[in-house]
N, C-alpha and C positions, 0 to 999 in steps of 0.2 A: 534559374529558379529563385524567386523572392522569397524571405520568409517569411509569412504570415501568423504563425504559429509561433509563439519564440518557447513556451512552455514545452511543444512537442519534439523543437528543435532540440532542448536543451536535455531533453530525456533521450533523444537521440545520441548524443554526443555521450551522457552520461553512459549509454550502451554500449557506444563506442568504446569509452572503458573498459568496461567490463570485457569487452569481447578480446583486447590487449592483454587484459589480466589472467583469463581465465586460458588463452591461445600461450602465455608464458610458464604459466606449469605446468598446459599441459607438456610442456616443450620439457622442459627441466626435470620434470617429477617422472615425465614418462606415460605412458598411455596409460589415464583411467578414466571410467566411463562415467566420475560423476564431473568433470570438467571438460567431458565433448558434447556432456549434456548441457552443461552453461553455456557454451559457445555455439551451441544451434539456438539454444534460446535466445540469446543476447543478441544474434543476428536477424532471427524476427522478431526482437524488440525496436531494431536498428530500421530496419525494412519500413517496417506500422510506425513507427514514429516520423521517417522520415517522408512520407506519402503523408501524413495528417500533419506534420509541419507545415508543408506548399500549400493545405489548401484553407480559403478565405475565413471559414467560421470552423468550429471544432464541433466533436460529438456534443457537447449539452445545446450550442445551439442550433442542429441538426433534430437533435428531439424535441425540444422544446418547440419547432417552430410547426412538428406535425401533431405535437397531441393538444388535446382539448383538456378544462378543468377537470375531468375527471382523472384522468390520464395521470397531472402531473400528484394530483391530491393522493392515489394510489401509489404513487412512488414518495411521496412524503412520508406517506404511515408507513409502508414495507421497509426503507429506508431508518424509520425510527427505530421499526420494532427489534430488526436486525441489529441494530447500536445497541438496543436495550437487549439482546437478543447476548451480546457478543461482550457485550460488560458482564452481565449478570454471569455467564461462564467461566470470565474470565477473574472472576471475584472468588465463585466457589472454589475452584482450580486452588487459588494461593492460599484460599481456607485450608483445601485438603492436604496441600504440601506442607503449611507448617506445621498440622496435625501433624505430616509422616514425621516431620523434622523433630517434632517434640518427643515422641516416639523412639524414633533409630537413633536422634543427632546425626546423622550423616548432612553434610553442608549443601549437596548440590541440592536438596529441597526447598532449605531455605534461599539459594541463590535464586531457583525458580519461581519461588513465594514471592520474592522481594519484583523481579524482573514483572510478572502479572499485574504485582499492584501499581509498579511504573508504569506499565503498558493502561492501567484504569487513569490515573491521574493525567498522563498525557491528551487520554482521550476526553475527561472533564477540559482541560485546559482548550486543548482545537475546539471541544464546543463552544465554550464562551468566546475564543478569538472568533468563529466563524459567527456565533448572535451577534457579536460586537459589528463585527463586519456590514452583515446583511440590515442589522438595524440602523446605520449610518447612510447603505446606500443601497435604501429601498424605500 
């Protein structure tokens, strides 16, 4: 098998990991069920990745090649709204934790205040690399 896919390859392998890591404690630690649950996951992460590696084009251009302008313009807006959708939550969230923090002072609120608004700025940041991107080579 050639590999066509190197992105799906490599998410495979990174699977592969996982399924190592999570098959070694559970060996060491002893049987619990949230790492036989990572190790069935990780091996149908392993499986789907390794089947969409071998073959020639990937899911976007699998869709892309059967929808028509409306299609994709409907996944553009759902696609936004969900981002705008999933900041806006994830804004109020670190609001209301550092209100608890101000509150109680217990730290773990603020650690999760702080973690949300990382998770906001990262996602500011993948926008403009991915505008940056798509305006260069489109």
């Amino acid at each position: 098998m050639t590999i066509k896919n190197h992105r799906n390859m490599l998410n495979a392998i990174l699977g592969l990991v996982l399924l190592v890591g999570c098959i070694y404690v559970l060996v060491s630690e002893g049987l619990q069920v949230k790492y036989l649950i990572g190790s069935v996951l990780s091996v149908g992460l392993i499986v789907v990745n390794f089947i969409w590696g071998g073959r020639e084009e990937g899911v976007e251009e699998m869709i892309i090649g059967q929808a028509d302008e409306r299609d994709l313009y409907n996944a553009m807006k759902s696609s936004r709204a969900a981002l705008r959708i999933t900041n806006d939550i994830c804004f109020i969230s670190a609001i209301i934790f550092f209100l608890i923090y101000a509150i109680a002072k217990i730290d773990i609120y603020l650690n999760i205040g702080m973690t949300l608004f990382v998770v906001i700025v990262v996602m500011f940041i993948a926008f403009l690399l991915c505008d940056h991107y798509y305006e260069k080579h489109n």
